[in-house]
VOKOLKOL-493372 format. One record per residue (C-alpha): residue in one letter; x, y, z. Coordinates in pm, whole numbers, plus 32768, in hexadecimal, padded with zeros to 4 digits. Each point is the difference from the previous one (the first is absolute). Layout:
% VOKOLKOL-493372
AXYZ/...
% end
This chain:
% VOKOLKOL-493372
XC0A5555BE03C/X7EF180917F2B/X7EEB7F738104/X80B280408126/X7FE7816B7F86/X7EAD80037FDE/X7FBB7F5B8134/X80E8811A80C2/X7EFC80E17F39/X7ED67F328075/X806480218159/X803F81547FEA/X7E9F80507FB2/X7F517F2A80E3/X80B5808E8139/X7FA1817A7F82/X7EAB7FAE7F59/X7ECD7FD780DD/X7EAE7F777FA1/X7FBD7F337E9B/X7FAD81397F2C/X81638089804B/X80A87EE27FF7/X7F6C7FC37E91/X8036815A7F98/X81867FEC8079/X803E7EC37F41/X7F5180797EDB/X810B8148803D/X81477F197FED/X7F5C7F3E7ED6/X7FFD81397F73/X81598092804F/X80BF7E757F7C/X7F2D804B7EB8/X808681637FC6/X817B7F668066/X7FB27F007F16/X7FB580FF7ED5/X816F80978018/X80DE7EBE809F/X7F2A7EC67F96/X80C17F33811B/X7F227F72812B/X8107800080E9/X807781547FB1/X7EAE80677FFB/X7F787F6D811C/X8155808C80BD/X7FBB816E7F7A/X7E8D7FF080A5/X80527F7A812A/X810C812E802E/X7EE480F27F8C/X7EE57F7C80E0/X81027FE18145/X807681767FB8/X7EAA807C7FFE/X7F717F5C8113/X812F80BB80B9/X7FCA81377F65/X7E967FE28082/X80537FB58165/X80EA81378011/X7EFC80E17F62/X7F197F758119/X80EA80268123/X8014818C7F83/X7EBA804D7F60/X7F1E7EC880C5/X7F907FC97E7E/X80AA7ED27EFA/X808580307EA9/X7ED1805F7EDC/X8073800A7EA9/X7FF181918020/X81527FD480B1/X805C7F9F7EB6/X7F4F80DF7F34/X806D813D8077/X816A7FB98054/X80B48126803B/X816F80968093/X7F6280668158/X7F877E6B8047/X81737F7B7FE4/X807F810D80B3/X7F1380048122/X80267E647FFF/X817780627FFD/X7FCE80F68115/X7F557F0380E1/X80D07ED47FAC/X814E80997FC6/X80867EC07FD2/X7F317F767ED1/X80E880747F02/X80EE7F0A8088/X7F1C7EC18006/X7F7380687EC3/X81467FF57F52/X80747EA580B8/X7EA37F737FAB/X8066803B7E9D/X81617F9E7FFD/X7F8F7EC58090/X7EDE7FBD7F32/X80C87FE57EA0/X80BD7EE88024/X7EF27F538093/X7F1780347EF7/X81377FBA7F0B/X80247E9980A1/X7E6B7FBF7FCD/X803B80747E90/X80F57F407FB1/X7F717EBE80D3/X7E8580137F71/X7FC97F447EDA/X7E9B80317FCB/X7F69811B7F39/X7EA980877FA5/X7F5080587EDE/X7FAD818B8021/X7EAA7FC67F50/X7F8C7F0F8115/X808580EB812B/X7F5D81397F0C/X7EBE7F4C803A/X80177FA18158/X804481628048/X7ECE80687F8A/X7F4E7F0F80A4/X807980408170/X7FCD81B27F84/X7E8D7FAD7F96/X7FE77F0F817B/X80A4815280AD/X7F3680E37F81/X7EA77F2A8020/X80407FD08150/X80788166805D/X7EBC80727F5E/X7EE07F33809C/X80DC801C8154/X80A28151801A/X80F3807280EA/X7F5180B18142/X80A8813E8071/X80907F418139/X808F7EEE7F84/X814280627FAC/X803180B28176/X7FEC7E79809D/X816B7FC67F9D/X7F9A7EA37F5D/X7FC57F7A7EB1/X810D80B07F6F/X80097F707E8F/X7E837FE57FC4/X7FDB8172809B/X810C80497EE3/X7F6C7F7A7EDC/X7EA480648047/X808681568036/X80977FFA7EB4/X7EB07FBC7F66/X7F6580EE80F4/X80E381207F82/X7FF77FC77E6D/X7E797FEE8012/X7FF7813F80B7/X813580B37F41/X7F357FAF7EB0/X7EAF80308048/X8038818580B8/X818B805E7FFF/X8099803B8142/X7EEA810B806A/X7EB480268009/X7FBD81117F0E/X7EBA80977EED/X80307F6D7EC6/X80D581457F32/X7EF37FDF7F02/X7EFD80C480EF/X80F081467FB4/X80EA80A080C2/X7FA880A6811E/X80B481628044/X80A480528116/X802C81667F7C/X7F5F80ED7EE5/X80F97FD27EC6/X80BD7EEE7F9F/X81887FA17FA5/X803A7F697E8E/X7FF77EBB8094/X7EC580198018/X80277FDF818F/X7F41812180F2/X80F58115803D/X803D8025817F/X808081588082/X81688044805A/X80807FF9815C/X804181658003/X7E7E805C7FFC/X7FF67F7C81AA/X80A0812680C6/X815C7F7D8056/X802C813F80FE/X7EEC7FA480DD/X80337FE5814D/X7F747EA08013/X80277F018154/X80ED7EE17FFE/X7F5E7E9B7FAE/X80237EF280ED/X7F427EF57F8C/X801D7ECE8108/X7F9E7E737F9A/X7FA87F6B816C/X804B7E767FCB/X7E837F2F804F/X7F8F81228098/X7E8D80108057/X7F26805F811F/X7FBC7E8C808E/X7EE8806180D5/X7F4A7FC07EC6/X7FE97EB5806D/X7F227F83812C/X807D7FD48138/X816980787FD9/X808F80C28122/X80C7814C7FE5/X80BA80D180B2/X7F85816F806F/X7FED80E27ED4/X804F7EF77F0C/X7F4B80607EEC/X807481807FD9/X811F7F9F7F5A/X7F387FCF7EDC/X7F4381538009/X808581297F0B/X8016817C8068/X7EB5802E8015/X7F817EF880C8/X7F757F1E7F02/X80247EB97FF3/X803C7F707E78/X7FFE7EAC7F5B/X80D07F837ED6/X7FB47EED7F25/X814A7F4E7FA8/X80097EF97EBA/X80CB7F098105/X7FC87F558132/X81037F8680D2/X81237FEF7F53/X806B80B77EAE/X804281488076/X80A980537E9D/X7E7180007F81/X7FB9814E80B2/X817080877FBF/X7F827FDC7E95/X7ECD80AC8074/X8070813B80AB/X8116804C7F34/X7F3F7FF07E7F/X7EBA8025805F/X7F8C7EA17F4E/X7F727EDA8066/X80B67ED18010/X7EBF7F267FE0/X801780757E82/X81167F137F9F/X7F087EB08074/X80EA7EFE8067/X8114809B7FA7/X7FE180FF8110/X81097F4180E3/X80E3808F7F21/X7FAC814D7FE5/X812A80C48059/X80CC7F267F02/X7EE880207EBF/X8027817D804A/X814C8059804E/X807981097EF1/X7EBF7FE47F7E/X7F3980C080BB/X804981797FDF/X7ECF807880CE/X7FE4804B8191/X803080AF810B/X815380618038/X8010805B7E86/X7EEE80FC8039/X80AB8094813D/X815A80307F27/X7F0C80C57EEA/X7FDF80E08148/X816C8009806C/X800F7F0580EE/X81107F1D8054/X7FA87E9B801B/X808F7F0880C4/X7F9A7E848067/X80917F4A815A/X7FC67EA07F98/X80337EF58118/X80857ED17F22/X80E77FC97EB4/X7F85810B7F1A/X80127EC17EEF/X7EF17F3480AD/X7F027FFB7F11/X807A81207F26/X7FA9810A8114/X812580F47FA1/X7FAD800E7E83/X7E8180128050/X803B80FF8121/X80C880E27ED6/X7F1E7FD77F12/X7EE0809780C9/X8118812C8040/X80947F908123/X815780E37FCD/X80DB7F5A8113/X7FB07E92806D/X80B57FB68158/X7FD47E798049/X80757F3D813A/X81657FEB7F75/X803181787FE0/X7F7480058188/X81117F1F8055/X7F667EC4807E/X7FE17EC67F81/X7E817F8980A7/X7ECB80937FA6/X7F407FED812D/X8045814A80C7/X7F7880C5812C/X7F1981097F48/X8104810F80C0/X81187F8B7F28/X7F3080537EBD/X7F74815880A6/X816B80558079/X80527FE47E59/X7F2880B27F7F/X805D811780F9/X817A7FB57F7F/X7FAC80397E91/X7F25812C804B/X811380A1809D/X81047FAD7EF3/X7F2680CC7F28/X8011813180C3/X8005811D7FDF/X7EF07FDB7EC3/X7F1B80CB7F53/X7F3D7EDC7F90/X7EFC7F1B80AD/X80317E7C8046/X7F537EDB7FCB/X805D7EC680AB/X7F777E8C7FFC/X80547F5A8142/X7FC17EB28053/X7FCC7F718159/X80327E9A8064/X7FE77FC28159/X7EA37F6A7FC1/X805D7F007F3C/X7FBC7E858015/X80277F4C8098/X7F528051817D/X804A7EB9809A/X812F805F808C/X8068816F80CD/X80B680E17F1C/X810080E680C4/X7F4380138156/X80F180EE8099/X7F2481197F11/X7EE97FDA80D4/X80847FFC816A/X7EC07FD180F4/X7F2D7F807EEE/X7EB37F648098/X7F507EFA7F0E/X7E9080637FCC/X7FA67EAF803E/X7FA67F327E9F/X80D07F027F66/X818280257FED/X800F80327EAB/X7EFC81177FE4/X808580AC8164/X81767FF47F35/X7F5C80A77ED1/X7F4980FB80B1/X817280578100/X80C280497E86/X7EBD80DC7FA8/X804280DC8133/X81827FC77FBD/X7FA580D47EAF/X7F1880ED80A7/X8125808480D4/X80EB7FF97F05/X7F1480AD7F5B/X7FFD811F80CD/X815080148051/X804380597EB3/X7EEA80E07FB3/X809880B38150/X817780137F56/X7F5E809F7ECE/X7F5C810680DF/X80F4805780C7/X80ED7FFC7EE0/X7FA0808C7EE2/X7EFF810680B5/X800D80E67ED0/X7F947EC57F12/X7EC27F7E7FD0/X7FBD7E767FE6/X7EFC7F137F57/X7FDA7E978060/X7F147F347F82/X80187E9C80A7/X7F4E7ECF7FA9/X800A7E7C8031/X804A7F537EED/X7F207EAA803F/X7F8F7F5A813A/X80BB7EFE8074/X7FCF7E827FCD/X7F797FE78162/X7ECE80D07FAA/X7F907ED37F50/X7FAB7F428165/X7F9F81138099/X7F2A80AE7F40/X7EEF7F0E7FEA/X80527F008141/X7F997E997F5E/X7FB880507EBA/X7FD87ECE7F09/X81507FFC7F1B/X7F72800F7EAF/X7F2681218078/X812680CC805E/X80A47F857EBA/X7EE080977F15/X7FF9813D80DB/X818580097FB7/X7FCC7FC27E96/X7EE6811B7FC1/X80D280CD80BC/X7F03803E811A/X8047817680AB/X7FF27F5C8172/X81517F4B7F96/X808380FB7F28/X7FEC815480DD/X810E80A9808D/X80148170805D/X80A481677F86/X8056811280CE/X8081817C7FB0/X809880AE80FD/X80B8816B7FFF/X8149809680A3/X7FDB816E7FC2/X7F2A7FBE7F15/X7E66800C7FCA/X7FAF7F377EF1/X7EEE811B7F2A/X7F447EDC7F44/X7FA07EAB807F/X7ED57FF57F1D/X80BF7EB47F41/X80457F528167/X7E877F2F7FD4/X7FC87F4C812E/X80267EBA7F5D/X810A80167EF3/X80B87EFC7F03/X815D80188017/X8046805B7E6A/X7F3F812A807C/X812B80818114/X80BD80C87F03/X7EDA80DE7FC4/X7FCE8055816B/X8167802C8018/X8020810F7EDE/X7EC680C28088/X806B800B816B/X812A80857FAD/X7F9980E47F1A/X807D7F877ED5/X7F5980337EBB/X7F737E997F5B/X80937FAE7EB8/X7EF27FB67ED7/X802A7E948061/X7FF080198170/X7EBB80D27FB3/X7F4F7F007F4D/X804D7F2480DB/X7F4880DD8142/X7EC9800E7F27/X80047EA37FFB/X803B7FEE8137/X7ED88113807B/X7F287F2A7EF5/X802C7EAB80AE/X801780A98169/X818D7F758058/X7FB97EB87F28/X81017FD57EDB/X801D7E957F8C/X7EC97F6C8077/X7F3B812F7F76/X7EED7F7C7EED/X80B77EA57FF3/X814E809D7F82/X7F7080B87F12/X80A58181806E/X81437F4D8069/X80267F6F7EA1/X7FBC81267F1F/X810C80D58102/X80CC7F057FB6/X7FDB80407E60/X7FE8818C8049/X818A7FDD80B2/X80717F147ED9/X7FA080EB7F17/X807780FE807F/X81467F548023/X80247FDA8176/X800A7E9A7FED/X80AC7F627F09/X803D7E927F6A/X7ECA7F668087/
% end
């Protein structure tokens, strides 16, 4: 019984494992988990029994986080476990309660039966040392080979990606904390003349930003893998295509995102606190789950110090990956996510989300104070090797490159006239209301990759990836007016990193920075629209220590 166990284990592992270092490094893993079994119930069988459950479960758990997320289980998913990841699991999978609770049922008598039957048992000093045997192998190994940044998005490996993960994470967690931040012995850094009792920079009130200025409503609009593809050679476009991503006066502006072609949640983080994800290292996957409720700094907050009311149209489950309790933290005051819309798939026609946010502006009125709403779009997203909803584009002519990038480039123009539909519904109805929009993509899409640079040897495009070269990293940013001329666009740089967005934001609106906010622009004057990459991380770090100091981010 005992080896038949292990050979269920064995097998297991060698149809999920690929190539000898993984193999070892997963075997080493379920030495490792029988050991620790073996310290509480010294029984093989039960042991053995135990493992097998654990490493089955979690190779499942890993293929479901892949099939929603395209990336397997790391030992973070562990770490930072929180209410929002069983409910959003819940959410998707409304039956797993169910199987969860027959999975156990079932499992206790089972386990009862090996009990009872095994008559072996081990010493706990033996499986003691054998545990830290296989934890010194792990760790070795993770060390001299450590995990590359894509490994876990090839949906293999799933128990080696794990433990090296785990050994990943509790190097990084001990050696700098959760963020990248000065060391609090090079002294505070004020945010503000005087100081609390605390000993923490005193920030000014709210009440000190004019709450009875007549300020424009806030439309700030993520445009899924949005980027102006003639950037790449030899890609055909239709008439005009690239004035879509021109702003009010003509110019034509770049953003440097902190993601490429995929985690859109990176510049979400971006935009909406004004950091840089790249600060948390390897950790910056889970950004929006390190920081929810601990992050009491961005830009909605400073719009509410001015009166605003602040509202975010989300397009999934406001639990995946802690978005609602991140989004409120920043001072997001009414999170509406694709529940509260009423439909149960996240992939929309970008009219649906525009004809929302024109629902919730209108439930506010009349209203003496300004809005500010995050919409999302998602009619660009992957995948482009099929036609999403062709009846939107009636008479559509392909420009003539491959399929995919001709079906990427029809939901692009799908946007565009979406676009200014709604910007014409705004006009027409709210004529005695002014309007900001500031629109922006949030990271190119996956097919930049080929396209970009046609033939391009792999682990080239890999290093450019890694070093986070611009040509793969650059979006755009647009601001446009509706009864409204923006009076300063001095912050709108030509080329622009996203953490930057809330600045231009504040100042084209009109809106007085907070201390923080204008720290932050003389960074971002000092490093001309560079924030993380700016003298090797230097600036980006000791902003980070000025807003923990000053309280704004907290439990780092």
């Amino acid at each position: 019984m005992v080896a038949t166990l292990h050979l269920a284990a064995l097998a297991v592992l060698l149809t999920t494992e690929y190539g000898p270092f993984a193999i070892t490094l997963s075997l080493l893993a379920w030495v490792f988990a029988n050991c620790l079994f073996l310290l509480v119930l010294p029984r093989p069988g039960v042991s053995a029994a135990l493992a097998l459950s654990l490493v089955a479960l979690l190779i499942a758990l890993s293929r479901v986080k892949f099939e929603i997320l395209q990336l397997s289980l790391t030992f973070l998913d562990f770490l930072i476990i929180d209410r929002d990841t069983f409910s959003f699991l819940l959410s998707v999978f409304p039956r797993l309660r169910t199987q969860l609770i027959v999975a156990g049922v079932l499992a206790v008598p089972v386990l009862w039966v090996i009990w009872r039957a095994d008559p072996f048992r081990a010493g706990r000093r033996l499986a003691l040392a054998i545990l830290a045997a296989t934890t010194v192998l792990m760790s070795a190994m993770s060390v001299a080979a450590p995990e590359q940044p894509w490994e876990p998005f090839q949906g293999v490996n799933h128990i080696s990606n794990l433990a090296r993960s785990g050994v990943v994470a509790v190097s990084r967690l001990a050696s700098q904390g959760w963020i990248e931040a000065d060391s609090p012995a090079s002294g505070p850094l004020h945010l503000a003349s005087g100081a609390h009792a605390a000993g923490r920079p005193a920030l000014p009130p709210g009440e000190e930003c004019d709450t009875t200025a007549r300020r424009p409503h806030i439309i700030m609009l993520l445009d899924e893998s949005s980027f102006d593809i003639t950037a790449a050679p030899g890609v055909k476009v239709p008439p005009g295509y690239s004035d879509y991503f021109k702003s009010i006066d003509g110019a034509q502006r770049t953003l440097i995102a902190e993601a490429t072609g995929g985690p859109t949640w990176y510049t979400e983080f971006n935009v909406l606190t004004g950091m840089s994800a790249r600060s948390f290292g390897d950790l910056k996957f889970y950004v929006t789950r390190i920081t929810a409720g601990r992050v009491a700094r961005g830009l909605p907050q400073a719009l509410q110090r001015c009166g605003y009311k602040t509202f975010s149209l989300y397009p999934t489950y406001g639990d995946f990956l802690g978005a609602r309790t991140f989004q409120k933290g920043t001072g997001v005051g009414r999170f509406i996510d694709m529940a509260d819309m009423g439909v149960d798939q996240d992939m929309q026609p970008d009219k649906f989300y525009f004809d929302q946010a024109l629902k919730v502006f209108a439930g506010q009125q009349p209203s003496q104070s300004p809005i500010f709403m995050f919409v999302y779009l998602t009619a660009n997203h992957f995948p482009w090797t099929s036609v999403y909803r062709p009846d939107l584009t009636p008479g559509w002519t392909p420009p003539g490159n491959t399929a995919e990038t001709d079906e990427y480039i029809r939901r692009q123009t799908m946007t565009a006239k979406d676009y200014r539909d709604f910007t014409t519904r705004l006009a027409r109805d709210y004529p005695d209301q002014s309007f900001l929009v500031l629109r922006f993509g949030d990271h190119q899409p996956a097919i930049s990759q080929k396209l970009l640079e046609p033939g391009i040897d792999r682990k080239l495009l890999t290093q450019r990836l890694m070093t986070a070269d611009p040509r793969y990293f650059s979006t755009y940013y647009a601001l446009d007016g509706i009864n409204f001329r923006p009076p300063d666009l001095s912050s709108a740089l030509e080329t622009l990193d996203a953490a930057y967005i809330p600045i231009v934001i504040q100042e084209a609106a009109g809106v007085p920075l907070d201390p923080s906010f204008e720290e932050q622009k003389k960074i971002m004057l000092r490093c001309k629209g560079v924030f993380y990459a700016c003298k090797d991380g230097a600036e980006a770090r000791r902003f980070n220590r000025l807003l923990i100091d000053a309280g704004l981010v907290r439990g780092m």
